[in-house]
C-alpha positions in Angstrom: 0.0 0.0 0.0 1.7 3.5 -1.0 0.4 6.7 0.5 0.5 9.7 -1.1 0.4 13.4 0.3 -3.6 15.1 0.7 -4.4 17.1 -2.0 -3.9 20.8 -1.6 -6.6 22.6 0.2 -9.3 24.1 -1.3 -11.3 26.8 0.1 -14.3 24.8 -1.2 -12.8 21.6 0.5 -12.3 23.5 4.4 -15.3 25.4 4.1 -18.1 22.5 3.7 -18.5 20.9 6.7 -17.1 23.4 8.9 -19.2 26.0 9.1 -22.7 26.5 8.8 -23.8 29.3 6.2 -26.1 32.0 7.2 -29.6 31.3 5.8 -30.0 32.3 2.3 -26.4 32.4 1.7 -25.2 31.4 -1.9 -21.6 31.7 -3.0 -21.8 31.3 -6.7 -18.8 29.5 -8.5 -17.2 33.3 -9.1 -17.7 34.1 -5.9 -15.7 30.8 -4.4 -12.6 31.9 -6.6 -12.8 34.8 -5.6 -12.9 33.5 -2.4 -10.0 31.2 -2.8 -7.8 34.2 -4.0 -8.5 36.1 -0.8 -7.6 32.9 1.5 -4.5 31.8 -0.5 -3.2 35.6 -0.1 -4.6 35.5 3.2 -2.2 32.4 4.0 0.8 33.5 2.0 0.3 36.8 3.9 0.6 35.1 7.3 3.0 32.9 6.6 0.4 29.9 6.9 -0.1 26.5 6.1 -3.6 25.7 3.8 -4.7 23.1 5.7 -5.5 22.5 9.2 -7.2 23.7 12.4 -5.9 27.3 11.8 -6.6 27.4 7.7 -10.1 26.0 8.4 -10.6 29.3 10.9 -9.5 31.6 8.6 -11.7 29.7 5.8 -14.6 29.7 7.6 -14.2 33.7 8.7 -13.7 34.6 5.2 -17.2 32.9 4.2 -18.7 34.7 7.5 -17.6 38.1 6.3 -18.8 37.4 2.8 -22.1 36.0 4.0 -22.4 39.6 6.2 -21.9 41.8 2.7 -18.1 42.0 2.5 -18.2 41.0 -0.8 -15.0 41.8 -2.8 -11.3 41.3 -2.8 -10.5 44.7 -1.1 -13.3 44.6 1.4 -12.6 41.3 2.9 -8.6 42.0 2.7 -9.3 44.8 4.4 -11.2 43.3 7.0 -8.5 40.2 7.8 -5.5 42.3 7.6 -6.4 45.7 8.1 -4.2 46.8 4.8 -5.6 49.1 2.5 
């Protein structure tokens, strides 16, 4: 039996299953790259792996910003790092 590594984390992948969306919440397939953009950066930025305990946080408040309106790059940059 080989074992290979997990595949690379996906905002999709950390977000299901982890968090609970805010009724009526829809995140279109646009709005999940977008998404995924953000959080990558977001990682890179912090010098932060994409997967586990402290990824799936950061996932998760990125989709709970989005779901209260912050709904672009800039905004929800702005809102996890405080940078203009």
């Amino acid at each position: 039996m080989s074992f290979s590594e997990p595949p690379p984390a996906t905002l999709e992948r950390l977000m299901f299953g982890h968090f609970v969306f805010q009724e009526g919440t829809v995140i279109t397939p646009t709005e999940l790259d977008m998404l995924q953009r953000v959080f990558n950066r977001l990682c890179q930025h912090k010098n932060m792996p994409t997967t586990g305990p402290r990824a799936e946080a950061e996932a998760a408040y990125l989709v709970a910003l989005f779901s209260d309106g912050l709904n672009t790059d800039e905004l929800l940059w702005q809102a996890v790092t405080g940078d203009q």
